[in-house]
C-alpha positions as CSV (number, residue, x, y, z in Angstrom):
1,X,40.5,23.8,-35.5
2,X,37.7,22.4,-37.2
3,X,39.7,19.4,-37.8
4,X,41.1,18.9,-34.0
5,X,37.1,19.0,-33.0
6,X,36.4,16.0,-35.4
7,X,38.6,13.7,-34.2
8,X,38.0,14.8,-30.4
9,X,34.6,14.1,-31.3
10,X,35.0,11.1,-33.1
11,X,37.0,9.7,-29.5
12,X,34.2,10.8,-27.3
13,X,31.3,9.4,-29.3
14,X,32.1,5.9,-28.7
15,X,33.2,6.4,-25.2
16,X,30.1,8.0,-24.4
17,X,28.3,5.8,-26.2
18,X,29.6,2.8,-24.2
19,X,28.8,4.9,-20.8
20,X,25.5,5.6,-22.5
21,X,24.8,2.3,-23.0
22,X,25.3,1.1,-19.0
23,X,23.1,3.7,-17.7
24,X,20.4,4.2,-20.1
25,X,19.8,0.4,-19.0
26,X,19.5,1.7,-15.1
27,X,17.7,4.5,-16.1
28,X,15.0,2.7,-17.9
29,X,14.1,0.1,-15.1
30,X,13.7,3.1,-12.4
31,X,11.5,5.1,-14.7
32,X,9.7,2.0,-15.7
33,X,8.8,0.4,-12.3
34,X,7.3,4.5,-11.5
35,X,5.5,4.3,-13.8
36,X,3.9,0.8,-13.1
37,X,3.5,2.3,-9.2
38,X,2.1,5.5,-11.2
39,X,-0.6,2.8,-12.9
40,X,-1.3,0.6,-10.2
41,X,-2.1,4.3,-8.3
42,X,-4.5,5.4,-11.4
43,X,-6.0,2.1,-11.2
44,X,-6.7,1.9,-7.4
45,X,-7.9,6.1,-7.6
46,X,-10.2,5.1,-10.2
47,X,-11.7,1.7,-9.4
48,X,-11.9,1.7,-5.5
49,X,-15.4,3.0,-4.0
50,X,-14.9,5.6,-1.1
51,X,-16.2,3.0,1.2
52,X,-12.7,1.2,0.2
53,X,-11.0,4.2,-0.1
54,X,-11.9,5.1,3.5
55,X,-11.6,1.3,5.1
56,X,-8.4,1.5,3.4
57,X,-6.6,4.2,4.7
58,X,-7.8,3.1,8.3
59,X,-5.8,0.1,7.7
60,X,-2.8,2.1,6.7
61,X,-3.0,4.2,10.2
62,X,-2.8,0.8,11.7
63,X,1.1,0.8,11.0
64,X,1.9,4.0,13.2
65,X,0.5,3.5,16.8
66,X,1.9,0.2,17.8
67,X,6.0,1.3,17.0
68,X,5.1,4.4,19.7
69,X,3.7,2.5,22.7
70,X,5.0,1.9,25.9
71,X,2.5,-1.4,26.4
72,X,3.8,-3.4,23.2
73,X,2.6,-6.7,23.7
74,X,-0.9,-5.1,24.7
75,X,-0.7,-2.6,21.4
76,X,0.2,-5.3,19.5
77,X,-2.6,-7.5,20.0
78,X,-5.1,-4.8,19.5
79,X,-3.4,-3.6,16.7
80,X,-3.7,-6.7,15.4
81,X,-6.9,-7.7,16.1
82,X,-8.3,-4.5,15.1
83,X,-6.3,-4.2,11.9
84,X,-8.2,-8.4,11.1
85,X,-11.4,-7.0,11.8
86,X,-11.1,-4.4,9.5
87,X,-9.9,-6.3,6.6
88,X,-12.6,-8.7,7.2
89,X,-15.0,-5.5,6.4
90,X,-13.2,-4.6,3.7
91,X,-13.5,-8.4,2.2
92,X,-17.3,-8.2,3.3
93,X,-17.9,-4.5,1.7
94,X,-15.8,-4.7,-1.3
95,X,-18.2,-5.5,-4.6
96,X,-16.2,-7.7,-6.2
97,X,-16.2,-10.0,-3.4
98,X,-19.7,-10.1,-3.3
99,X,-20.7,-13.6,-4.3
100,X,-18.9,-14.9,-1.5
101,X,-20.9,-13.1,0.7
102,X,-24.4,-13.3,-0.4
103,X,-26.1,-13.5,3.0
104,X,-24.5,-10.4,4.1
105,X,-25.1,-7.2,3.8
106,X,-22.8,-4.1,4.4
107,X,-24.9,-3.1,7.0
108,X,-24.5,-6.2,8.9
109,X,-21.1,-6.5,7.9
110,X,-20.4,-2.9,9.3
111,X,-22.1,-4.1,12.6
112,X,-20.1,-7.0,13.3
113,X,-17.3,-5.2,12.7
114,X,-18.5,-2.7,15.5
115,X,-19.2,-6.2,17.8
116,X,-16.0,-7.1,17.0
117,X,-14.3,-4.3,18.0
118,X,-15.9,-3.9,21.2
119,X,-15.5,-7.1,22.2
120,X,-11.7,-6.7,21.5
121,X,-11.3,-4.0,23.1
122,X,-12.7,-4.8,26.4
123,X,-10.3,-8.1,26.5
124,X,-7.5,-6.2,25.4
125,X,-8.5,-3.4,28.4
126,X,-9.7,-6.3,30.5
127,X,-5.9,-7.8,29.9
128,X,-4.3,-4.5,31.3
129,X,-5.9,-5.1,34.3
């Protein structure tokens, strides 16, 4: 017996080392690219403010509203205004974007942001007439 398992052996090892071979080769690139998702995530927990963290996440809820309205064209407009304005805070807010605005603070960034808004929002409502 011991010498029908060495030759059955012998006949799957390189068979399974062909199959191996194919797959290992999938198997490394899925692992690989979640682990770079994995790092860019550990990189953006660890080096994003709050402030970002927070502006960020309101930019992400942009995504869900407009698909479930029954005014699309009016939706889409705010959403996309809105979703402008608030990655022109995020540009104004974020530190390392902050030698190309020198002249503005967050505070005034934040406020123009609020401006913005509200002017948006009453053409957009305006619009609906």
């Amino acid at each position: 017996m011991a010498g029908r398992k060495t030759p059955n052996t012998a006949k799957h090892t390189p068979s399974s080392t062909t199959s191996e071979s194919k797959p290992t080769t999938t198997s490394n690139s899925t692992p690989a690219s979640s682990t770079a998702l994995q790092t860019l995530w550990n990189a953006y927990l660890d080096t994003t403010t709050s402030r970002l963290k927070t502006i960020d996440a309101f930019l992400v809820s942009f995504f869900c509203p407009a698909s479930f309205s029954s005014c699309i064209a009016y939706s889409f407009a705010s959403t996309v205004g809105q979703f402008v304005l608030t990655a022109s805070l995020r540009s104004q807010v974020n530190a390392s974007s902050r030698a190309l605005f020198k002249d503005v603070s967050p505070e005034r960034a934040f406020a123009d942001f609020v401006v913005g808004s509200i002017v948006l929002h009453f053409f957009v409502f305006n619009f609906l007439g």
